[in-house]
N, C-alpha and C positions, 0 to 999 in steps of 0.2 A: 508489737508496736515497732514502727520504724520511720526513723527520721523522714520528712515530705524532701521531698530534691535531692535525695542522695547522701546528706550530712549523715553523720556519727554519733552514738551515745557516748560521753554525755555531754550535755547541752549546756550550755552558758547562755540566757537570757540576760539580758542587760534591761537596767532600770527602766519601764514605759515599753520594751520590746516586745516578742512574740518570738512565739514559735511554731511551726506545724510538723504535724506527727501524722501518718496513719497508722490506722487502728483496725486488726482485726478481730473479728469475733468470733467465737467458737460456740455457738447454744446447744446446752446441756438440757434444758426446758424449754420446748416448744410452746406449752401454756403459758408461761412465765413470759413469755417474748410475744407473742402475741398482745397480753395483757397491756405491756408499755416498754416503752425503748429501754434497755439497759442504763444503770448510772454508771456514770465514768468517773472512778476513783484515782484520786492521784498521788501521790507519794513522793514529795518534793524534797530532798538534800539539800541543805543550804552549811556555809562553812559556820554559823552558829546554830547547827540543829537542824533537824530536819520536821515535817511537816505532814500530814495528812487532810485533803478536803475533796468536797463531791463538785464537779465541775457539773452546771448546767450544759444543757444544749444550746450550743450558739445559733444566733440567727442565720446565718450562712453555710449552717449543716446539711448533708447531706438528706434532701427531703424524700427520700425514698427507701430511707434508715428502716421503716416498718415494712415498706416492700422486701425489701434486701431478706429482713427477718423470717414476715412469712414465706418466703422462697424457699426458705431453709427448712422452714419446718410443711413443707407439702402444700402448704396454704393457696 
């Protein structure tokens, strides 16, 4: 993963902000991948503790996420 525009790990999001990231995928299961898009787990550090949750697909994602997939896998 790597910061979108060139920024640097790690990130500071401020209150209401955002951030973008790309993401690259590696598929180890081609059946798997086909089946349905990957979840995107995240693992967030915050200065009281830190955090783990499953980020949905956002509405402005990448719509060819499954194309990309079966590309990968010969499809």
């Amino acid at each position: 993963m790597t910061v979108a525009g060139g920024g640097s790990f790690p990130v500071t999001i401020p209150p209401g902000g955002r951030a973008a990231f790309v993401l690259g995928v590696d598929v180890t299961d081609c059946g798997a991948a086909r089946a349905a898009a990957p979840d995107l787990v995240v693992d967030a550090e915050r200065w009281w503790g830190s955090g783990v949750t499953t980020v949905g697909r956002p509405d402005d994602a990448d719509p060819n996420l499954g194309f990309h997939l079966r590309s990968l896998c010969g499809q």
